[in-house]
TORVOTI-495332 format. One record per residue: x, y, z of N, C-alpha, C in turn. Coordinates in steps of 0.001 Angstrom, whole numbers, plus 500000, padded with zeros to 6 digits. Example, Ala and Ser with C-alpha at 12.3 -4.5 7.8 and 13.67 -1.06 7.14 Angstrom:
513190494310507800512300495500507800513200496700507800
512850497750507080513670498940507140512900500030507870
//
This chain:
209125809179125069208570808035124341209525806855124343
210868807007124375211824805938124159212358804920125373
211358805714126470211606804535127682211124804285127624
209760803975127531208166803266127225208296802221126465
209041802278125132208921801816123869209581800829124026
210492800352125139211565799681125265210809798316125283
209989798309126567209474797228127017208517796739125868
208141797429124877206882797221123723207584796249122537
208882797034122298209915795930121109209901794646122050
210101794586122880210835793275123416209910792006123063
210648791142122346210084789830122025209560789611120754
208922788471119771208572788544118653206596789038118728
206537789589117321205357790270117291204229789158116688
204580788169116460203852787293115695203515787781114067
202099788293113471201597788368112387201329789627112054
201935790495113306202294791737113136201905792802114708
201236791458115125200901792292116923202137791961118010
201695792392119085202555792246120348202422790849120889
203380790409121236203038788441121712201920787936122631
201482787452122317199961787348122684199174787772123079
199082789194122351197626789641121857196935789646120368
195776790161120512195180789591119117195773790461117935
195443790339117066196222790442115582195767792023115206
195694792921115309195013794348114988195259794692113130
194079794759113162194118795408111454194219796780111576
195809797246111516195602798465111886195267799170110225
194685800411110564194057801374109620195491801810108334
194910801854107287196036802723106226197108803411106841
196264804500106889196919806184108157197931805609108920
197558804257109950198196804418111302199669803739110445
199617802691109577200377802356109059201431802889108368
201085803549107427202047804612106666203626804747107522
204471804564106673205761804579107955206413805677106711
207455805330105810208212806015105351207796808052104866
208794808483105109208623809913104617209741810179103640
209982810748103000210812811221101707211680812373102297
211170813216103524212409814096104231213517813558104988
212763812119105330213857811266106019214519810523104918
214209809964104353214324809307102990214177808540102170
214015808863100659213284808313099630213160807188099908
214043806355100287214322805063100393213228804220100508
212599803165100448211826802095100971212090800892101566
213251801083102141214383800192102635213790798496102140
214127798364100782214240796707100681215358796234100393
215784794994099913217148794864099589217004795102097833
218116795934097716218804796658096777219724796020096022
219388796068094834221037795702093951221323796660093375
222693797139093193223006798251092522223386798314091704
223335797510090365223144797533089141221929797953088603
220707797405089544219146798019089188219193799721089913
220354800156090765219621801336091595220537801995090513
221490802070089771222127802585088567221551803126087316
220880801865087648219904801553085579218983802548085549
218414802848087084217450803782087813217908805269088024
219008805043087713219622806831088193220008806925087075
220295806611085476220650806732084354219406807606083749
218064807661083587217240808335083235217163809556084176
217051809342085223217535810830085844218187811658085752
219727811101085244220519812002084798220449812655083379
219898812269082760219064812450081725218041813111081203
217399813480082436215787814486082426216182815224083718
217478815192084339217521815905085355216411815778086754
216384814759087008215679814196088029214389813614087893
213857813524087028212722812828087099212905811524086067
211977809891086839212334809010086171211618809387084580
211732808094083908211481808297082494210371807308082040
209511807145081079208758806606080863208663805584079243
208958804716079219209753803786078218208718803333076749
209029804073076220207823804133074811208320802850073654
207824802043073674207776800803072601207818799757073273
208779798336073617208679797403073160208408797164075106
207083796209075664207315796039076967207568794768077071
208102794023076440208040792340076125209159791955076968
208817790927077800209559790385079229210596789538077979
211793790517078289213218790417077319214056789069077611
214667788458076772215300787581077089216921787296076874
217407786483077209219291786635076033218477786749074595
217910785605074125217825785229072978217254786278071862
215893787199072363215723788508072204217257789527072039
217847789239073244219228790188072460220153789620071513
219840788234071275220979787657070567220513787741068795
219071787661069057218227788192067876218075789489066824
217992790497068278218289791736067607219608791699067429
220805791940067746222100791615067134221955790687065497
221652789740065599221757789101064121220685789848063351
219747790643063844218952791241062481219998792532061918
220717793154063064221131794344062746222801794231061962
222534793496061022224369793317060367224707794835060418
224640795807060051224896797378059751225798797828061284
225190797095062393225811797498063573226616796415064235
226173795659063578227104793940064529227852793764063689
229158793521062615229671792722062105230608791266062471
229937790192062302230888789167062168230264788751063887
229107788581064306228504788063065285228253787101065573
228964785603065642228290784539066092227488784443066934
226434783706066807225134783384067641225747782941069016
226305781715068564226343781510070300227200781745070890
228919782856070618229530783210070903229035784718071775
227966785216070824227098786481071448226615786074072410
225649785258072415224736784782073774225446784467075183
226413783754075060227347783662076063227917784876076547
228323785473075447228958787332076005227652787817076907
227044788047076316226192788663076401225630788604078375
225535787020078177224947786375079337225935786606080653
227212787006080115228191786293081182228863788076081466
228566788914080478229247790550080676228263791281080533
226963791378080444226706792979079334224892792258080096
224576791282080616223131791193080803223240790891082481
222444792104083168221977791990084700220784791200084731
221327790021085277220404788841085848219925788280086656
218555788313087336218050787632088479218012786146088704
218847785633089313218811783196089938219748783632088438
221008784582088411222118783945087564222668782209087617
222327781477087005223067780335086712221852779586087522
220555779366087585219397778976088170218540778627086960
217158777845087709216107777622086854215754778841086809
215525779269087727214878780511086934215594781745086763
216557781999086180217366782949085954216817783435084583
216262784740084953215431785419084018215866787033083598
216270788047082630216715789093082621216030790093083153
217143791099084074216285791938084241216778793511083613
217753793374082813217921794832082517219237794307081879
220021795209081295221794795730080801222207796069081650
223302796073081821224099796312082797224418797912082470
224726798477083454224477799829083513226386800304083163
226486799747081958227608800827081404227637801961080442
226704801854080256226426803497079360224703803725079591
224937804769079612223417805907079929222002804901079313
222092804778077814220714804350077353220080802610077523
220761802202078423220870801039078893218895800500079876
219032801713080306217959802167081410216932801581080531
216776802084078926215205801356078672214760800060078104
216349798971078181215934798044078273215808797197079593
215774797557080659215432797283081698213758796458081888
213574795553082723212264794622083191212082794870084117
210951796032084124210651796804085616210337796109086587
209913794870086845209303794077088095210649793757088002
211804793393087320212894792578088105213845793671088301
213331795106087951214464795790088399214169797108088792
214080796663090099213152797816091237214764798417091734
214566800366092047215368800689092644215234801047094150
213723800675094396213382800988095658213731802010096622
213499803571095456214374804525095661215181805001096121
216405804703096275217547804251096072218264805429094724
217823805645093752218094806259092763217814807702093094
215988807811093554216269809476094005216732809665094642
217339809353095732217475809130096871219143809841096327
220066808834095639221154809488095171221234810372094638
220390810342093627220020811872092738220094813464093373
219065813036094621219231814454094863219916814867096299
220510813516096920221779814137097688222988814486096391
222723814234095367224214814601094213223920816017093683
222524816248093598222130817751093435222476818720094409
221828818377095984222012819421096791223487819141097592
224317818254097525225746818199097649226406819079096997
226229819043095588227356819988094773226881821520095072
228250822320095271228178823763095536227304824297094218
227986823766093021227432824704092080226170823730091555
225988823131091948224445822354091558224562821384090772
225403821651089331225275820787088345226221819876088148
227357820328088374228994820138088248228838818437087943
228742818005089648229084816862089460227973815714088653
226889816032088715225381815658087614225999815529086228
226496817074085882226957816872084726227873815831084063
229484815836084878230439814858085011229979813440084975
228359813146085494228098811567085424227289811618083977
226701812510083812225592812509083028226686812126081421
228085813473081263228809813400080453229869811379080502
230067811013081610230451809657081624229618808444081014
228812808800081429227749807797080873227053807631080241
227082808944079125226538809096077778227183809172077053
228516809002076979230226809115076254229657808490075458
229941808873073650229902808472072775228670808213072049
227787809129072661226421809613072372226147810956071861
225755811511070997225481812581070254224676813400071632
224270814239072513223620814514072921222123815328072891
222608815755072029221292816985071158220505816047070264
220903814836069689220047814013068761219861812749069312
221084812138070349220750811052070960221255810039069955
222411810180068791222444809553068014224144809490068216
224764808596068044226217807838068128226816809629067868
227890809536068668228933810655068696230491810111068527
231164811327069671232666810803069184232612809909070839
233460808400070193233329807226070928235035807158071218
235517807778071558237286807809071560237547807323073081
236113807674073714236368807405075178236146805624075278
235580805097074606234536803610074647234994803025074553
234960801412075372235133799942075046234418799516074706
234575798306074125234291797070073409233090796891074007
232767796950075297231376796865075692230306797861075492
231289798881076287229874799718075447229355800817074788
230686800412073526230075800148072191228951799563071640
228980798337072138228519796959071950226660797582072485
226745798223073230225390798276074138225212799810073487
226057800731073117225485802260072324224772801300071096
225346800379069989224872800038068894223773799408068806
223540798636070431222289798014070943221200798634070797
221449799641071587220160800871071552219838801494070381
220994801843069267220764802565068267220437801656067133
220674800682066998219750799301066410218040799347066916
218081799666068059216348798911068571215645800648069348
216056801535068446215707802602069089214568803266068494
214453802378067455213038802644066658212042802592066983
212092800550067873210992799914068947211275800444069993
212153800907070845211945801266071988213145802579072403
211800803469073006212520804802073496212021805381074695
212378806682074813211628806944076429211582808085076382
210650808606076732210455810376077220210308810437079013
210373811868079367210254812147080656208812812155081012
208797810918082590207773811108083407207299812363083939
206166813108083907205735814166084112204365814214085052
204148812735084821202650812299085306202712812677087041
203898812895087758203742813295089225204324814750089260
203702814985090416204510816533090783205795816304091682
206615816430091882207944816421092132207880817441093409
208562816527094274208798817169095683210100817375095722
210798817806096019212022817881095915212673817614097752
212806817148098088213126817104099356215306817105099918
215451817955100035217094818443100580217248817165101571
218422816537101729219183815519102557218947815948103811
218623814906104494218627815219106184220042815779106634
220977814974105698222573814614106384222932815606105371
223297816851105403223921817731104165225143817386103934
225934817545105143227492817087105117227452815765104257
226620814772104802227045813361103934226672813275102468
225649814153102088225767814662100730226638814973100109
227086816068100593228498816770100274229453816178100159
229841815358100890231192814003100907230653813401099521
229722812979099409229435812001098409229451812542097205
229271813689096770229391814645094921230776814957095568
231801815230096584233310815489096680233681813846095953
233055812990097146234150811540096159233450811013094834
232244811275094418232121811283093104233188812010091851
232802813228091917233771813916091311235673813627091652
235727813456092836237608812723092743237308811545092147
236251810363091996236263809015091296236351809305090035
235864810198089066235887810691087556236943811122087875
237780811850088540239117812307088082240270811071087325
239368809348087410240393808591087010239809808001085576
238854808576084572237894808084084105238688808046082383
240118808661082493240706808828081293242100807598081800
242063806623082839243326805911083061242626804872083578
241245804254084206240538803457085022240280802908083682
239875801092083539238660801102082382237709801081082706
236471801728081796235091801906082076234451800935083167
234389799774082522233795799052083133234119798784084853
235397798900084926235994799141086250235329800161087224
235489801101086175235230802275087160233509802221087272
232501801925086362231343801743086703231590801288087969
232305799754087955232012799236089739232410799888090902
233356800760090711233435801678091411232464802303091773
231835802818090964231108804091091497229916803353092219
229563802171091298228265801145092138228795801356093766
230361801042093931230426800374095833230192801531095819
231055802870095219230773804119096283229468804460096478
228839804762096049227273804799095954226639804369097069
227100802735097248226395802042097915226949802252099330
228191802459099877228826803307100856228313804361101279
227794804933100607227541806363101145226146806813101438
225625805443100436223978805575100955223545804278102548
224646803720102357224629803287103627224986803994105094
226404804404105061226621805696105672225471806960106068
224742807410104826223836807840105183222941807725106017
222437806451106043221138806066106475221889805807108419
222955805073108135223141804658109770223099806300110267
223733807246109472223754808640110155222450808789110837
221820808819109869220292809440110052219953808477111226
219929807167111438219230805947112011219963806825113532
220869807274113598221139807821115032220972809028115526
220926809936114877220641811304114893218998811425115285
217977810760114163216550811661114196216219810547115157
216553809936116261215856809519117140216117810300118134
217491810896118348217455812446119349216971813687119136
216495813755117741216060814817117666214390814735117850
213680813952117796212441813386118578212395813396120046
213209813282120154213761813298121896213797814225122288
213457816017121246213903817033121896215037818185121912
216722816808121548217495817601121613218746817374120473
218514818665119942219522818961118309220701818754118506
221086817716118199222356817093117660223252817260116371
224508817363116297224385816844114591225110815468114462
224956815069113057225171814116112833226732813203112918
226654812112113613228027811785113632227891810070113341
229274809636113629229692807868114422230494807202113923
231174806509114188232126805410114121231840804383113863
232599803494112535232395802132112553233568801987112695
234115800716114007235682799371113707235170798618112668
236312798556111672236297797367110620237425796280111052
236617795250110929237736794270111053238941794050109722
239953794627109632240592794017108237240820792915108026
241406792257108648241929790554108057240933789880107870
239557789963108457238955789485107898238619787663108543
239210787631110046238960786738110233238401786363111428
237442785389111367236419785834112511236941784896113652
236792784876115081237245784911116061238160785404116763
239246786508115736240095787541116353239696788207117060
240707788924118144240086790171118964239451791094118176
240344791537117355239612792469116144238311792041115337
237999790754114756236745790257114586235406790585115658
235942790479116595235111790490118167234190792150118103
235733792876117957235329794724117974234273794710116952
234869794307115998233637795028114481232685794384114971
232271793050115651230604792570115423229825793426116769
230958793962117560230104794534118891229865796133118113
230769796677116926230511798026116253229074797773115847
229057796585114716227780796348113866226541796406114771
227139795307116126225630795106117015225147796427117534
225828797441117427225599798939118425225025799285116911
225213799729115549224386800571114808223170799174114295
223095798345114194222198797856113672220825797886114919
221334797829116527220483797215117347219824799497117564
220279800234116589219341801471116737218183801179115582
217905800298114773216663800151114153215602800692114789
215193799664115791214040800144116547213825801404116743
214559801966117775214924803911118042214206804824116540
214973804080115229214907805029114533213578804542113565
212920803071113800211625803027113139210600803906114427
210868804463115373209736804930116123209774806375115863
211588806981115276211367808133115277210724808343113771
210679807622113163210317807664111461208466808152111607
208531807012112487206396806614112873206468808571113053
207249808860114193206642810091114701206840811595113546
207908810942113069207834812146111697206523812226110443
206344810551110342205797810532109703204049811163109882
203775810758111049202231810785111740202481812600111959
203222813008112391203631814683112643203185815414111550
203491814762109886203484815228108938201625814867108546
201251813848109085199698813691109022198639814906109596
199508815237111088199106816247111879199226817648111493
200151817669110392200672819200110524199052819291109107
199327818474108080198323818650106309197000819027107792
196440818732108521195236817988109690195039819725109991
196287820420110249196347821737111139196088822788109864
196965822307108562196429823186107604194816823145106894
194164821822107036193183821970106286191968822842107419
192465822986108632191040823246109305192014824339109722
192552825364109067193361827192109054193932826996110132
194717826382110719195433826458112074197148826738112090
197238826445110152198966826089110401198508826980108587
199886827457108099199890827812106772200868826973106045
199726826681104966200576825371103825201920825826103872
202623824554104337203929824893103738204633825367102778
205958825584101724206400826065101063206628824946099808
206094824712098969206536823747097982205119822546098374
204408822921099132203237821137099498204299820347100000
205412821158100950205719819750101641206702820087103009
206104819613104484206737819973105511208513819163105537
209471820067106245211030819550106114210770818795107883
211711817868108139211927817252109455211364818235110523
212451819471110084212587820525111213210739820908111107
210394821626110233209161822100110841207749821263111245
208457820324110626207099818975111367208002818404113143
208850818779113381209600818766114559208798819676115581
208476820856115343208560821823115920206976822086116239
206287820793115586204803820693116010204561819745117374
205837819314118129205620818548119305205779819642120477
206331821027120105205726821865121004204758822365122147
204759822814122942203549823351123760202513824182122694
202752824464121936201880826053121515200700824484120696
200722823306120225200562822880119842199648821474120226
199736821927121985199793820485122505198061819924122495
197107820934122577195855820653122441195284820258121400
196008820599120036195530819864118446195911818950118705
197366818347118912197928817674118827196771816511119355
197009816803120711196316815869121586194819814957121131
193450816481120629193075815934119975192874815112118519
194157815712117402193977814588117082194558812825117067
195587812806118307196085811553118266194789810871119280
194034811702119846192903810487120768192262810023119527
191455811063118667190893810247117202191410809121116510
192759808934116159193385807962115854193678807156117084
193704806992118148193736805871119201192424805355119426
191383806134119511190455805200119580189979804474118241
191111804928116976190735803666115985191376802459116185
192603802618116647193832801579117022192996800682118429
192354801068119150192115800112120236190621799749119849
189679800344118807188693799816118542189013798659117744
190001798413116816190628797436116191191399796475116938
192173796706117946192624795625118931191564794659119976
190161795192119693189575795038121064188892794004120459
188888792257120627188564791212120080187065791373121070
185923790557119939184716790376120402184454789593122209
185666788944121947185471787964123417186788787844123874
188262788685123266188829788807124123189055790050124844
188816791008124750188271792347125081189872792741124515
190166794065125171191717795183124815192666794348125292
193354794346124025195119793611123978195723793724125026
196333793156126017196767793456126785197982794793126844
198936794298126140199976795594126006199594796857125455
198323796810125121197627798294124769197295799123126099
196497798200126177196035798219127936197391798894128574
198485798311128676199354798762129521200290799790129113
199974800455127866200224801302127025199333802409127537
198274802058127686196889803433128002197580804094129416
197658802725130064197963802946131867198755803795132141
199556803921131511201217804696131496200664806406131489
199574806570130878198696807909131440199807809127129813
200455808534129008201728809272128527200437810230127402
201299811254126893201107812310125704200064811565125252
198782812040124746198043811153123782199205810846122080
199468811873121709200382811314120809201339810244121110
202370810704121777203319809770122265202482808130122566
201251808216123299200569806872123577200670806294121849
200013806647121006199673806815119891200637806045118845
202013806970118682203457806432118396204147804877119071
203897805031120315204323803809120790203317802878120638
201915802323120521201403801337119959201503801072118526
201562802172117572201849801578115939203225800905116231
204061801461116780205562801325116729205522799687117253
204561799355118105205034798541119018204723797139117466
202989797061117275202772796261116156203170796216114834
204315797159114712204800797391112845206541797139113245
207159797136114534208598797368114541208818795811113447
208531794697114144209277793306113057209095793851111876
208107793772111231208268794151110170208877795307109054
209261796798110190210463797568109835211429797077109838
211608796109110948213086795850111498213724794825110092
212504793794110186212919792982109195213652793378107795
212689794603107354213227795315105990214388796101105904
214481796845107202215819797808107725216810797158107499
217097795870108435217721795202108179218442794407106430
217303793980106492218038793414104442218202794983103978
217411795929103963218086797198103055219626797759103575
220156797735104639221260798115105347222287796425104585
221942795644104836222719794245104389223377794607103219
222179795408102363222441794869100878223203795986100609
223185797600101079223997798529101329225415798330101716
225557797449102543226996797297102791227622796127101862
226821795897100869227328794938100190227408793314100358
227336792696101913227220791842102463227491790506101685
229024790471101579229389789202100869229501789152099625
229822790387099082229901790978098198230977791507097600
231723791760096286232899792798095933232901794054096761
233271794765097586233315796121097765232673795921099414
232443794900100142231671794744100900232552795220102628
231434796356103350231892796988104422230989796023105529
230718794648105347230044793854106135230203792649105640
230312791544106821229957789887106503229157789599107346
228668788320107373227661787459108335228067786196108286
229183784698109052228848783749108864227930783043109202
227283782207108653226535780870108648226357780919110403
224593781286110576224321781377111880225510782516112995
226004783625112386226924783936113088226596785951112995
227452786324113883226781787833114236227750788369112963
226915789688113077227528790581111566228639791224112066
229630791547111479230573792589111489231332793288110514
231722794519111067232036795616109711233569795088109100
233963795208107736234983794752107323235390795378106296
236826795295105519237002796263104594237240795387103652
236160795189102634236799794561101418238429795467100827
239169794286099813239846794818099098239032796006097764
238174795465097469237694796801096727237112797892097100
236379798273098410236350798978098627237185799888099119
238260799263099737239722799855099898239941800737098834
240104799291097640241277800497096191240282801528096273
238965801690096759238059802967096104238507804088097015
239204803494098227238703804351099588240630805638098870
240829804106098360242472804800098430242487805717097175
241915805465096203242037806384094827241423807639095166
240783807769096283239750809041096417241151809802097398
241716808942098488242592809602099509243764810488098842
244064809071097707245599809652096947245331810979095926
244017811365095626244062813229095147244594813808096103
245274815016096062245397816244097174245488817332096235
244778817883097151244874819313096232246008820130096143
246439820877094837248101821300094645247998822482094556
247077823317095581247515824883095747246675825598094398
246594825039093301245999825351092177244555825610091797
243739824921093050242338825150092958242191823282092019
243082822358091609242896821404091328243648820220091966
243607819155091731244046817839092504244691817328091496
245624816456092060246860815898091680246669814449092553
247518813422092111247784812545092527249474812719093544
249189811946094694250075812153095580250437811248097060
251631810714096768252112809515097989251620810548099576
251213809281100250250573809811101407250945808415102643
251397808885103952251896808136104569250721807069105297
250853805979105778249821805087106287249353805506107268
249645806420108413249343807322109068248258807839108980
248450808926107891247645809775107141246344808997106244
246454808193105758245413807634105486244644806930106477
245329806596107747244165805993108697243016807251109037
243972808605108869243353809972109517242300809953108769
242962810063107880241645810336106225240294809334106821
240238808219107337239124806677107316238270807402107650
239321808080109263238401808545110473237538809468110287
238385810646109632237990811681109833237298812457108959
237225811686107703236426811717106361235042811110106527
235571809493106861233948808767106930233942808253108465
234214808409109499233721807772110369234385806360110722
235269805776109598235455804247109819237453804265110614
237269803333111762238266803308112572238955801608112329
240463802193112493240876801116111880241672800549113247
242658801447113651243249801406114353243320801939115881
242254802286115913241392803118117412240246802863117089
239674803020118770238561802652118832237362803763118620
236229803975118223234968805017117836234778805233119281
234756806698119291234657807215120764232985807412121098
232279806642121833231343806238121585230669805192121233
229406805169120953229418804136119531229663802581120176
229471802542121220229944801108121924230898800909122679
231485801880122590233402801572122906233585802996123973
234252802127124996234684802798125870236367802973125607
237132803372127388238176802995127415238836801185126781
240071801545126174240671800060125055241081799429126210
240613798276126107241416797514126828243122796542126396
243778796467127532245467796081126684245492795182125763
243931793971125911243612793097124587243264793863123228
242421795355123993241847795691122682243285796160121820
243892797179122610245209797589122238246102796615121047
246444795583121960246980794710121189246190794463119393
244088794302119919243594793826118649244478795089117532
243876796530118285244296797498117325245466797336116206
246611796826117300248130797127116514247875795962115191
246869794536115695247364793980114975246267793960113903
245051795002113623244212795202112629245278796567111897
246233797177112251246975797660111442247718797437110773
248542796235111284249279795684110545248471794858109277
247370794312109744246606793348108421246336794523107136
246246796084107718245683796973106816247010797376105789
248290797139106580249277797445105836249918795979104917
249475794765105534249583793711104083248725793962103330
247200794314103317246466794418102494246709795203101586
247603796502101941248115797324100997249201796673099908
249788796370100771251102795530100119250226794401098854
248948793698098907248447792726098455248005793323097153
247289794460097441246587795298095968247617795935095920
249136796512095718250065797371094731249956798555095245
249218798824096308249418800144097122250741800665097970
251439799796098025252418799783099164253583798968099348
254987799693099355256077798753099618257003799462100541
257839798681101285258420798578102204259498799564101933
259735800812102733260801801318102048261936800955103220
261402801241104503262311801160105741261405800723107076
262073800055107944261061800175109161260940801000109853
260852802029109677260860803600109952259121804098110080
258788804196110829257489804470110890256703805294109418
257784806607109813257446807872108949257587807474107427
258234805859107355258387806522105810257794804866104833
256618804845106171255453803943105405254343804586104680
254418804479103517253689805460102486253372804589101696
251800805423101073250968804503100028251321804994098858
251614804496097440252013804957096114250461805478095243
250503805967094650249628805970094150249663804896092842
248864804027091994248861803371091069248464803907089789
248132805355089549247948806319088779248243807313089054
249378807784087997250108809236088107248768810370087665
248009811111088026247464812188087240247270813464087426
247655814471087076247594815847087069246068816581087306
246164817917086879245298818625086873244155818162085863
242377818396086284241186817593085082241892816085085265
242963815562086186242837813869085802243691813481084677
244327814059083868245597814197083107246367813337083207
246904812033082683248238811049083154248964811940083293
250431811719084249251513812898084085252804811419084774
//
C-alpha cells in the first residue's frame, strides 16, 4: 500500500479531495480515523494545564472522568474574587483587588491571557480538587489525560504504586475518606489558597464518577515507553519534600508532555511497518540542537532530525485508516459468526493485524468492494464522471482493501496532517518553558533542549540506585549523562541517530557534534549543574542540586 500512496499525498487536497478532482462527501464509516489501541489521543493542540485538570479526576475515581454536580456558570476572576470575600471563615484579610490580580496572574488558567478576550478556563492544576472548577469548552484534554492515565496504570509493575504517589501529591492536605481539609504540612500558600477555594464552594459545586460509558481499557501500543514514563514519574516525586510544589507541578506538566510526545513519534514509526507486514519494535533518535541557534551546523542536524519524524505523518495517518477500517472489518466478521467477539468488546492492534492475512482474504475483499463502491459512487460528479485519481487508483488492479485505504487516505491525509502536526507542536512544547522544539518566523522546525526540560532530564539522571532496592542522589560524569539522553530516551546530543536520517558524520558534522557538546556543558554550567573541576575529561561531572537519600529524604 505505501508505494501507491506516495503519488496520492503529493500536492494540496483542496476542501478535502485530491487536486482537481471533485469534492467527495465521503460516508461517516469511510471517515472515522482515530482508534483508542493506537491512541486515545485526538491529536489537537493541547495545553497541559487543561490535560492535568483532566487527569486530576481520574486519579481520583481511578480512571474514569468525573461528572461535576452544581454550579455550570461560565466562571470568571470576579466570580473567584467574590467567593473569596463571601467566605471570611477561609480567607482572612483579603483585599479585593490585591486577590484578583493574584489570582489572575498565579492560581487562574487562562485562554487570550492579557487579550480582549481572555476568558477563564479552569485553576490551575496545583492540587487535585481544582478539576471541578474547570470551563469544559475552554478546557478540552483531547484525550491526552486517558491517554496518560493508563500508560501510568499499565507502566507500573505493581499497578498502583505510581497512581497512588500522584493521586497522594495532589490531594496533600485533603482528608481523603471525607474529602474535607487534612494535615497541610506539605502545602503552599497557593494551594492552600485553592484547598480553601473548594472547601468554601463545595456546597455549590462537587463531582461524582462518570459511569454513563463502559470503559475500554486499552494497554499502550509502546509498553516500554509506558514503563519509562511511571519510572520518571515516580524518580520526579522522589523530589516532592525539597522541589516547591508549584515547581514541581511544572515539572511533571513538561514530563508528561515529553513522553506523550515521545510516544506518539514511537508509534508514528513503528505501526506503519507493522501494516507493511513486518514486526518491528519500537525505536529512534532525535539530534537536539543545544545552543539553540539557528543557522549552525548543529541547528542544520536537528531541523533535518525534525524533517525525518514529522515528514512520517502521512505513513502513519494511512496506517491508522488501516487499523482503524480492520477494526470495522473484524465487529463485520463477528456479527455475521465468522470471527468470535473479542475479549473485553474490543480488538488489540495485533489481532485486528492479523485480519490482513490469507485465511481472510475473501471477507476481506468483499467487504472493502461494498465500501468502494460507496467512495466512487460519491466521487462520481453528474457531468464530471470518476475523479480522476480514483480512476488511477482502480487501475493499479491493488487488494480491494488496500484500493480502499489508499483513496480515504488520499482525501482525509491534509486534514490528519494538519492536526498531527499542531498536536505533536504543542507536545513538544513549541516555544514554550520545557520546549524539545522551535519554529522561526517562516522557518523549518527543529529539535532543541530547553533549559527546563534539561533540569527535568537531569533530576531524573542524578537518582542511582544504592544497592538497597532504593535511589539516592548522585554526581555523574557528562559522559554518562549523554549515555543516559541516548539510551534512556532516544535523544542524541553528541552523535548522530543511527538511522533516522543520518548516515555516516561528516568532518562538518563532527565538528557540529563537538561543538553541540560543548554548548550542553555551558548550559550546565548556566542552571548550577556543573563546575569546572579540571580539564580532564574524566572529571567533568554534574552535581546534583539536591542532596536526597532513601523515599527522597534530604541527607
Amino acid at each position: 500500500m505505501a508505494g501507491a500512496a506516495g503519488a496520492s499525498w503529493a500536492g494540496p487536497d483542496g476542501a478535502g479531495g485530491p487536486a482537481g478532482g471533485v469534492v467527495v462527501g465521503l460516508h461517516k464509516d469511510d471517515k472515522e480515523f482515530r482508534h483508542p489501541a493506537v491512541s486515545y489521543l485526538d491529536y489537537k493542540q493541547l495545553d497541559m494545564d487543561r490535560v492535568l485538570t483532566a487527569l486530576l479526576p481520574r486519579l481520583r475515581w481511578k480512571g474514569s472522568p468525573s461528572v461535576i454536580v452544581g454550579s455550570g456558570a461560565d466562571l470568571s476572576v470576579d466570580a473567584f474574587v467574590e467567593q473569596i470575600a463571601e467566605s471570611p471563615d477561609w480567607f482572612v484579610g483579603f483585599d479585593p483587588d490585591v486577590t484578583a490580580r493574584w489570582l489572575e496572574t498565579h492560581l487562574l488558567d487562562l485562554v487570550n491571557r492579557g487579550k480582549p478576550g481572555q476568558a477563564v478556563a479552569g485553576l490551575r492544576p496545583l492540587h487535585g480538587f481544582t478539576y471541578r472548577f474547570r470551563v469544559g469548552r475552554r478546557s478540552r484534554p483531547y484525550g491526552a489525560d486517558e491517554q496518560l492515565y493508563w500508560m501510568l496504570h499499565h507502566g507500573s509493575k505493581s499497578r498502583e504504586t505510581v497512581l497512588r504517589l500522584l493521586k497522594n501529591f495532589f490531594f496533600a492536605g485533603v482528608d481523603q475518606r471525607v474529602g474535607g481539609v487534612g494535615d497541610a504540612t506539605e502545602i503552599d500558600v497557593e494551594t492552600q489558597t485553592l484547598i480553601n477555594l473548594c472547601e468554601a464552594a463545595k456546597r455549590a459545586v462537587t463531582d461524582r464518577e462518570d459511569r454513563s460509558r463502559v470503559r475500554k481499557i486499552y494497554p499502550p501500543l509502546d509498553t516500554a515507553a509506558a514503563e519509562l514514563l511511571t519510572q520518571d514519574v515516580t524518580r520526579l516525586l522522589y523530589h516532592r519534600g525539597v522541589v516547591p510544589r508549584s515547581v514541581l507541578v511544572d515539572h511533571l506538566k513538561i514530563l508528561f508532555a515529553f513522553h506523550l510526545a515521545r510516544y506518539h513519534f514511537r508509534i508514528m514509526k513503528t505501526l506503519p511497518i507493522w501494516t507493511a507486514g513486518d514486526r518491528v519494535g519500537f525505536g529512534g533518535g532525535f539530534f537536539l540542537d543545544v545552543a539553540g541557534v539557528p543557522g549552525t551546523p548543529a541547528a542544520r542536524l536537528a531541523e533535518t532530525s525534525a524533517q525525518v519524524w514529522y515528514d512520517r505523518i502521512p505513513a502513519f495517518v494511512q496506517a491508522t485508516f488501516t487499523v482503524k477500517k480492520l477494526d470495522d472489518f473484524g465487529w463485520h466478521l463477528v456479527k455475521i459468526g465468522k470471527l468470535r467477539k473479542p475479549a473485553g468488546d474490543m480488538f488489540l492492534v495485533e489481532q485486528l493485524l492479523s485480519l490482513l492475512g490469507p485465511a481472510h482474504k475473501a471477507d476481506r475483499g468483499r467487504f472493502a468492494e461494498a465500501r468502494l463502491a460507496r467512495v466512487v459512487e460519491a466521487a462520481s460528479g453528474e457531468d464530471n464522471g470518476l475523479d480522476p485519481q480514483i480512476a488511477d487508483l482502480l487501475q493499479l488492479k491493488l487488494d480491494p482493501f488496500a484500493t480502499y485505504i489508499e483513496i480515504i487516505t488520499a482525501y482525509r491525509i491534509k486534514f490528519h496532517r494538519g492536526y498531527l502536526t499542531d498536536c505533536l507542536d504543542s507536545l513538544l512544547l513549541k516555544h514554550r518553558p520545557g520546549a524539545m522544539l522551535t519554529q522561526p518566523r517562516r522557518g523549518q522546525r527543529r529539535f532543541v533542549l530547553d533549559s527546563r526540560l534539561l533540569e527535568v532530564l537531569l533530576q531524573l539522571a542524578l537518582l542511582r540506585p544504592d544497592g538497597a532496592g532504593t535511589l539516592r542522589t548522585a554526581a555523574i560524569r557528562v559522559d554518562e549523562f549523554l549515555a543516559v539522553l541516548r539510551d534512556r530516551y532516544g535523544l542524541y546530543i553528541d552523535e548522530l541517530p543511527p538511522g533516522d536520517g543520518f548516515g555516516q558524520p561528516s568532518i562538518i558534522d563532527h565538528r557540529a557534534l563537538r561543538e553541540n557538546r560543548a554548548a550542553l556543558v555551558a548550559r550546565l554550567r548556566e542552571i548550577g549543574f556543573y563546575t569546572d573541576l579540571s580539564d580532564a575529561y574524566l572529571t567533568q561531572t554534574i552535581t546534583p542540586r539536591y542532596r536526597l537519600g532513601p523515599d527522597g529524604a534530604p541527607r
